[in-house]
N, C-alpha and C positions, 0 to 999 in steps of 0.2 A: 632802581637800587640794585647795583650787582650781588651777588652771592658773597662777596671780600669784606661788603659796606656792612654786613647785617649788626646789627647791634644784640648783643647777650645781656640778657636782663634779667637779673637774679633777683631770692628773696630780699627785702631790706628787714634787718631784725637786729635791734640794740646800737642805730647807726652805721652800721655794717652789714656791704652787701654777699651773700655767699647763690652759690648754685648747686643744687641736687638733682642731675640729671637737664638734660634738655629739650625741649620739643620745636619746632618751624612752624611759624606763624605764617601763613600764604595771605596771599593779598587778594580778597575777594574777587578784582576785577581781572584779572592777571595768576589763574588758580597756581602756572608752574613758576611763580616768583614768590619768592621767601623778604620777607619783609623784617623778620626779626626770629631770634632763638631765648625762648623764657624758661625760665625754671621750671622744674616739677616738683610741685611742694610734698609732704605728705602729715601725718598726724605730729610728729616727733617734731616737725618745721612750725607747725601750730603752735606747741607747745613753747618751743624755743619763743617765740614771738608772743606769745600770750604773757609770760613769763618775765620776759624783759619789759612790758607794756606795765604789769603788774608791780616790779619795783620801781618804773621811774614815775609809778603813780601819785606819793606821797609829795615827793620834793616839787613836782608842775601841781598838784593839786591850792601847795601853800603859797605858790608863784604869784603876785598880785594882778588881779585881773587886770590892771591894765597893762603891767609888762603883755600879759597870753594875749591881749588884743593888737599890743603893736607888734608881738610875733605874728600872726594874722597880716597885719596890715602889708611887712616885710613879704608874707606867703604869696599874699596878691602880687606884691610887686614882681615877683620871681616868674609868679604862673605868667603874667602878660608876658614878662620878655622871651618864656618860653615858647610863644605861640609859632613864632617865625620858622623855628627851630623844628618842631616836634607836630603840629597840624599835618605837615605832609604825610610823617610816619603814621599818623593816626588816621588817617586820608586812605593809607595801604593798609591797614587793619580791618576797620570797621567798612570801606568802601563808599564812605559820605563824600561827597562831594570838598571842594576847599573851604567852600561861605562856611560851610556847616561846621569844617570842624573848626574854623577860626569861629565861630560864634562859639563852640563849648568851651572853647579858652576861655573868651569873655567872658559870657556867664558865671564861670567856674570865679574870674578874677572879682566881679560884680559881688560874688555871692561871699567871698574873704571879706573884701571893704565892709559891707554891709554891718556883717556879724561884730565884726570888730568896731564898728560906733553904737553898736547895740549894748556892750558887756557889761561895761561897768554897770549901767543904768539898772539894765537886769538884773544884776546878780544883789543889788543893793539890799539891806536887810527891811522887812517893816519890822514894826517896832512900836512896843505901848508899856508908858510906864505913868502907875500911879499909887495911891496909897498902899493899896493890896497889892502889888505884883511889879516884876519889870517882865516884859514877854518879847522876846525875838524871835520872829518866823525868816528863816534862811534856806539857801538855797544852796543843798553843797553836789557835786559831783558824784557820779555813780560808781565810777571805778574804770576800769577799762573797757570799752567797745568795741564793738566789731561791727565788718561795714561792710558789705557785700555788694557790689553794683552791678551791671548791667555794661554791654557792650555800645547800644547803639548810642548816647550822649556823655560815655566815661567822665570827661571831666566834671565837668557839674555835675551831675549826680553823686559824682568823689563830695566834690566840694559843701555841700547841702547837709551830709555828716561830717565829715571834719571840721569844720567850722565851727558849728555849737559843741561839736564832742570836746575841742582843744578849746574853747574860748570861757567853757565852764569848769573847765578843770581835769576833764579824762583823758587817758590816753588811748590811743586807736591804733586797733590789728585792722588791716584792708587787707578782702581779696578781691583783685580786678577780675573780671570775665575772662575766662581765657580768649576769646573772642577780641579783646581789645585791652590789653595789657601794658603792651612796650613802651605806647609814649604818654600814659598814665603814670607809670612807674618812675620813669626817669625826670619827668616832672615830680614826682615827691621824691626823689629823691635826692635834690636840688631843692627844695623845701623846707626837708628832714634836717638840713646841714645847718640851719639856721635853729632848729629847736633841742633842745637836751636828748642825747641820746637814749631808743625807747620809747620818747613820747609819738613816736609815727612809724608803726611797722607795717610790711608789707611781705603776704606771701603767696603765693602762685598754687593753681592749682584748679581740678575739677571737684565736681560732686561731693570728692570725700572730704576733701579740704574743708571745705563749706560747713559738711556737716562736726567735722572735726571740732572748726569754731565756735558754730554756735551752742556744742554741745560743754564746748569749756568751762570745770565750774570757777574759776576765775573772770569770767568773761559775765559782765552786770547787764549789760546792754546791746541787744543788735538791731543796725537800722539794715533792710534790704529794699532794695528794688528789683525786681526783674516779675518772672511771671506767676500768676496764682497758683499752679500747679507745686513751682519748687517751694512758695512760702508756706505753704501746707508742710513741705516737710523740714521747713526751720521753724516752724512751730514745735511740730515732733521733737526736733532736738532740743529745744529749749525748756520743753513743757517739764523736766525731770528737775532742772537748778530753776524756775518759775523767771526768766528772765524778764525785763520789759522789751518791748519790742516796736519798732517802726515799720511797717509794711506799705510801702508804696509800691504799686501792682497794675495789672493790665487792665485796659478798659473796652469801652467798646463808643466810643465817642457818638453822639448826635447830632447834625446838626438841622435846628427847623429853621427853614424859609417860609414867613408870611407873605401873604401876597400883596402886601404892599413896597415889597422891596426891590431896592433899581436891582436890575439884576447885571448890566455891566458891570458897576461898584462891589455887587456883592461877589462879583469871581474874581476881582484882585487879589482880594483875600482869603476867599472860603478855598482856593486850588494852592495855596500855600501850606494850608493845613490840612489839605490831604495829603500830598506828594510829595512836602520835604523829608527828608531821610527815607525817600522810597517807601514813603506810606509808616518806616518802621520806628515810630515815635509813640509813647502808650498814651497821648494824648493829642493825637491825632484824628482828624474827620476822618470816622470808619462809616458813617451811615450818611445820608442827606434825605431828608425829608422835603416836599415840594407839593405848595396846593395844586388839586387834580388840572385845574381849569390852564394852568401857568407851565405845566409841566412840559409839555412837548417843548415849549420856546425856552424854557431853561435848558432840557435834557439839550438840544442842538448847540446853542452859547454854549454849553458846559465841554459837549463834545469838541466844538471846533477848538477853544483853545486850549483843551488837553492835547486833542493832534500835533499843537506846536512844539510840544515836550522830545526833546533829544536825548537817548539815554545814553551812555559810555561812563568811561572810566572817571573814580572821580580826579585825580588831577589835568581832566582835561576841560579845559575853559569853556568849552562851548556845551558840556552836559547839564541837565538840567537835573538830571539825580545820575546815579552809580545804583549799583548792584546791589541784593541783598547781601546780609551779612555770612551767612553761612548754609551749609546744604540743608542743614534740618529745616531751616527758616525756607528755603526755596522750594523744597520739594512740598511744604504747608502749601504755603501758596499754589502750585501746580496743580496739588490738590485739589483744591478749593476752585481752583477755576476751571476745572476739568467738569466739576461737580456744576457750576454754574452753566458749564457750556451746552452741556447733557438734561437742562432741567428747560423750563417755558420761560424763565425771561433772558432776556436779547443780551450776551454778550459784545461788546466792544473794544476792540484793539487799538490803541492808534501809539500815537507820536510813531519816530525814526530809531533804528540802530546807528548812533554815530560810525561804528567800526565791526559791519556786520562780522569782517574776519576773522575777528577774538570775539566774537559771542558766546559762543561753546567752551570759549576757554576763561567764562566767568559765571556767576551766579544774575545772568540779567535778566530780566522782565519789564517788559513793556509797560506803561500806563492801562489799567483797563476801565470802562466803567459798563455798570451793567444798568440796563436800562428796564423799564418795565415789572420789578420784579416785587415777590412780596415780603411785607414785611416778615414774613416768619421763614422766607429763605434762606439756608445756612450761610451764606454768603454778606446777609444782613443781621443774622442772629449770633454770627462768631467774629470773634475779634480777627480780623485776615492780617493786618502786622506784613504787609506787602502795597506794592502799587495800583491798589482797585478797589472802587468805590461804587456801592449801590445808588441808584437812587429810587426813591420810595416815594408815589402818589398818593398823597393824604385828602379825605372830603371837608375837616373840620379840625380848628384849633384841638378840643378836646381830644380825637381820634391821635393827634401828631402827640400830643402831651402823654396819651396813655400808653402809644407805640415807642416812645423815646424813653419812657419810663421800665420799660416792660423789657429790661437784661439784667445779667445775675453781677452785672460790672454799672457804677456808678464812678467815673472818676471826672472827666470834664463834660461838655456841652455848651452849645451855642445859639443865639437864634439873632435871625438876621430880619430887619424892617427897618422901615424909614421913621418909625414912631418909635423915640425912647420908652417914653409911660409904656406901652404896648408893651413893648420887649420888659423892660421890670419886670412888668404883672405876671407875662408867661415864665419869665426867668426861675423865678418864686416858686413856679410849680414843678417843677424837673427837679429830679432827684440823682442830684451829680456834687461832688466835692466843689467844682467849682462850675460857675456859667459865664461864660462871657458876652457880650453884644455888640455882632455887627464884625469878630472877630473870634479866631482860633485857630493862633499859629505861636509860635515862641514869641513873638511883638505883643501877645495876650497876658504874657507872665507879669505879673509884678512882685519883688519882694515885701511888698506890706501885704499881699494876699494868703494866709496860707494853703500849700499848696498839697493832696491829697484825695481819696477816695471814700465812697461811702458800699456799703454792701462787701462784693467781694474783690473790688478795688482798693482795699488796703485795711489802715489801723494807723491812727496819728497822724499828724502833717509836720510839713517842713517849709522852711525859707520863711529867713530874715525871723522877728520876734516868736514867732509859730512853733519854728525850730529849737529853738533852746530850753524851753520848757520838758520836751523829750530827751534831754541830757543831766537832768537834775532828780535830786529826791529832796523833797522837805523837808526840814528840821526843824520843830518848834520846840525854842527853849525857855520855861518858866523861871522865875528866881522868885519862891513867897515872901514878902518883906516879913 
């Protein structure tokens, strides 16, 4: 993309887009190539958008849910056809590869339909009427929300709050990540044209933005995703107007291998869910457990078919992932692996640079995995959010179960064996929002599962029925005969 093509992506507020100052978005893989020029929001842009979200509150709240569902349905239809269009731009954003970002389209579209044959059903009143009484327990909207995402999966994670926020009757202020904005933006904003103006604002910005919104006392409701450190201080801002709140948050993923598991089968999948999005998916394989006896001949399989992994840009066909997203995020990493390189277990490097020539002139990083190390190595004990995976020598089911349990992050987990009853049973004991079996990758999600953390991986869950629950307050109304 030349310097001529960049797209300018302004605030959207009250159906109109405006701009307050500019910043260059560079393309992770390609640092001296600008990708796009996004607004700079500030508190007074909050305001504006909180504001406007606030009066078109009343008229979409009274809107009947099934019109807000086929608005929905229309929103899907919009985001697919965006995908052709807009995955490249977001390809140069975030630095995911193509499959990837055309799956966050999908997903994102998946997660519209959904909500939208969910609504009416939802939103239906119960209801008891008899000698003494008629009683309605309803479901009404909260008011306006605010939605804070995260860069590495933009679309759907957009979509997961807007979805039950518009399908129950709010209106929603978004702030994208500066990190991954432009073709988030332009996709609601092609969205937006199909709903009443106000019910879908959007405004740009860092830190202060953020804290701007959630501190708004207009503002009923904020869903965030990103990482624990910041939801700590949207708490902070919240905690003065008592808002509710969604926290979906960082984890530190598990996964155990029994040893009755093929283990050809089980690296189709278990290296999917370490290394897509370059490791930087918050539920993603951070850890791999492996009985002691089985280990050498996993760690080897494990090694050789990471070697195959080719790293470059992501719109190049032949990468198997792109680059981290940004310097804070790389220089974590570098860290961490400097820190592992320096300590008693075995570092390993492998796959290829596709395009050794532009290395330097991106955020890339190789596959790593480390071998031999323990489990209380910072390497296995912090969430690394890059391309490198421990794996961890276990004596006993028990030892794997207390060691997989034993992080201040609970959000997913996996265990892999040729015996389902087996896997249940261990399932059951792990302390993670969800577990899956035999898998852990985005092919693991399902929308009838809710999806969320336990400990300091969040507060609430989202997708599909899950979700819209956290967009409502309850109304029980008496009538004494």
């Amino acid at each position: 993309m030349t310097q001529t093509m960049v797209p300018q992506v302004g605030h959207l507020i009250a159906g109109e887009t405006s701009v307050t100052g500019l910043r260059e978005v560079h393309d992770p893989g390609h640092l001296d190539n600008v990708v796009a020029q996004v607004a700079v929001g500030t508190a007074d842009d909050v305001d504006r958008a909180v504001r406007a979200a606030h009066d078109a509150f009343p008229a979409w709240r009274d809107t009947p849910a099934g019109e807000r569902a086929r608005k929905l349905l229309a929103a899907a239809e919009i985001l697919a056809g965006s995908s052709e269009e807009l995955a490249p731009l977001l390809v140069g954003e975030h630095g995911g590869v193509m499959w990837e970002a055309q799956t966050d389209f999908a997903l994102g579209t998946g997660v519209l339909q959904n909500t939208a044959g969910l609504t009416e059903e939802f939103l239906r009143p119960v209801q008891f009427d008899d000698e003494q009484s008629f009683i309605s327990v309803e479901k009404v909207p909260r008011g306006v929300a605010a939605a804070i995402v995260p860069w590495n999966m933009p679309i759907v994670l957009t979509m997961v709050k807007l979805a039950p926020a518009l399908a129950t009757g709010n209106t929603l202020v978004l702030k994208p990540s500066p990190f991954a904005s432009a073709a988030l933006t332009l996709a609601l904003e092609k969205i937006a044209a199909v709903l009443p103006a106000g019910v879908l604002n959007v405004v740009h910005g860092e830190g202060d933005v953020g804290a701007a919104l959630c501190g708004h006392p207009l503002v009923r409701k904020v869903g965030f995703t990103g990482g624990t450190a910041t939801a700590r201080k949207v708490i902070e801002a919240t905690a003065s107007t008592t808002k509710n709140l969604t926290l979906e948050l960082g984890g530190n993923d598990p996964a155990i291998l029994l040893d009755d598991a093929d283990i050809d089968a089980v690296l189709d999948r278990i290296l999917t869910g370490v290394y897509t999005r370059s490791g930087q998916i918050c539920f993603a394989v951070k850890r791999i457990y492996v009985p002691r006896r089985i280990y050498q001949r996993f760690a080897d399989a494990f090694c050789d078919r990471v070697n195959e992994y080719a790293v470059g840009h992501g719109l190049d066909p032949q990468a198997s992932f792109g680059p981290l997203n940004n310097e804070a995020q790389f220089k974590k990493v570098l860290d961490l692996l400097d820190r592992t390189r320096n300590s008693s277990a075995q570092l390993v490097e492998l796959g290829r640079k596709l395009d050794p020539s532009s290395w330097e002139n991106g955020y890339y990083v190789l596959p790593h995995v480390v071998r031999d190390v323990e489990h209380t190595a910072p390497v296995s004990y912090e969430e690394q959010f890059g391309p490198v995976v421990p794996l961890i020598a276990y004596d006993d089911e028990d030892q794997a179960v207390r060691w997989a349990n034993d992080s201040e992050y609970g959000l997913c987990s996996s265990v892999w064996t040729a015996d389902p009853e087996r896997g249940l049973e261990l399932a059951r004991r792990i302390e993670a929002g969800s577990t899956f079996i035999n898998t852990h990758s985005f092919e693991s999600l399902d929308l009838r599962m809710p999806f969320g953390g336990i400990k300091q991986s969040g507060i609430g869950r989202e997708f599909g029925a899950a979700g819209l629950p956290e967009y409502v307050e309850g109304h029980s109304i008496r009538l004494l005969k």
